[in-house]
N, C-alpha and C positions, 0 to 999 in steps of 0.2 A: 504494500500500500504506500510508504513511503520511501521506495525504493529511489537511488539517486540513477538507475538505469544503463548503468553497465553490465552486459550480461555476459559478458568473455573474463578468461583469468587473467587477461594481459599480464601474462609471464613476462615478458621482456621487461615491465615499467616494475615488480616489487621491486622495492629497496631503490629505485633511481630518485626519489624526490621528487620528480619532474609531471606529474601528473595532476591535475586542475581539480581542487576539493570542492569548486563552485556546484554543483551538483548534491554532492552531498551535503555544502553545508544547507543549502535551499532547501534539500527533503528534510534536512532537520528542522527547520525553520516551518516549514508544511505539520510536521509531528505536531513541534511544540502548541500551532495554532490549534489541530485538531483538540490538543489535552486543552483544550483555553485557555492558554497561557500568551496569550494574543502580545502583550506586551515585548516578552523575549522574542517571538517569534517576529512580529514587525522588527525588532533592534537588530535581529541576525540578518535576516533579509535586506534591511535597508544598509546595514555595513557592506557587504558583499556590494551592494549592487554601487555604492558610493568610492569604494575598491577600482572594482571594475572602472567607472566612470574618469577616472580621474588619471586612470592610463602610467603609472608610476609603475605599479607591482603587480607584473603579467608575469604568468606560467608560460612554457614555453609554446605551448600550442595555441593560444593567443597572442603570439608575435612578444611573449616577453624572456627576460633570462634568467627569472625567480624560481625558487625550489616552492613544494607545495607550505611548506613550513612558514616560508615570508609570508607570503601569502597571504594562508590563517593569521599569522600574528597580523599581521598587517589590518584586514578584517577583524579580529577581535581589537585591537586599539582605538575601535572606532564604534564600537556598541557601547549606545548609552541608551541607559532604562529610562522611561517614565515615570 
């Protein structure tokens, strides 16, 4: 139900860093709404997508040269609750 929709083991990508959590963190963000926790779930969502936006801290499959790690951190430095 809240799959982030990757359905292959993509052996090649364990353990490279290099693979885009945008997905998963938005299914997570999908969960949190379902449980009503509306709050966190808008904070997650709207970091990611404010991330994205601003074009600094791309994965590489998005034309950038970040590990997935930046990334996250980069997105969690920018959730702020209500």
């Amino acid at each position: 139900m809240f799959e982030q929709g990757a359905r292959h083991p993509a052996r090649d990508l364990v353990d490279s860093k290099c693979v885009n959590p945008t997905a998963f963190l938005l299914a997570s963000a999908k969960m949190l709404g379902h449980l009503k926790l509306n709050n966190y779930a808008k904070a997650i969502q709207d970091s990611v997508y404010e991330v994205i936006a601003e074009g600094k801290i791309w994965t590489p499959d998005i034309g950038g040269k970040h590990n997935m790690n930046e990334f996250t951190d980069a997105v969690f430095s920018k959730v702020k609750l209500a």
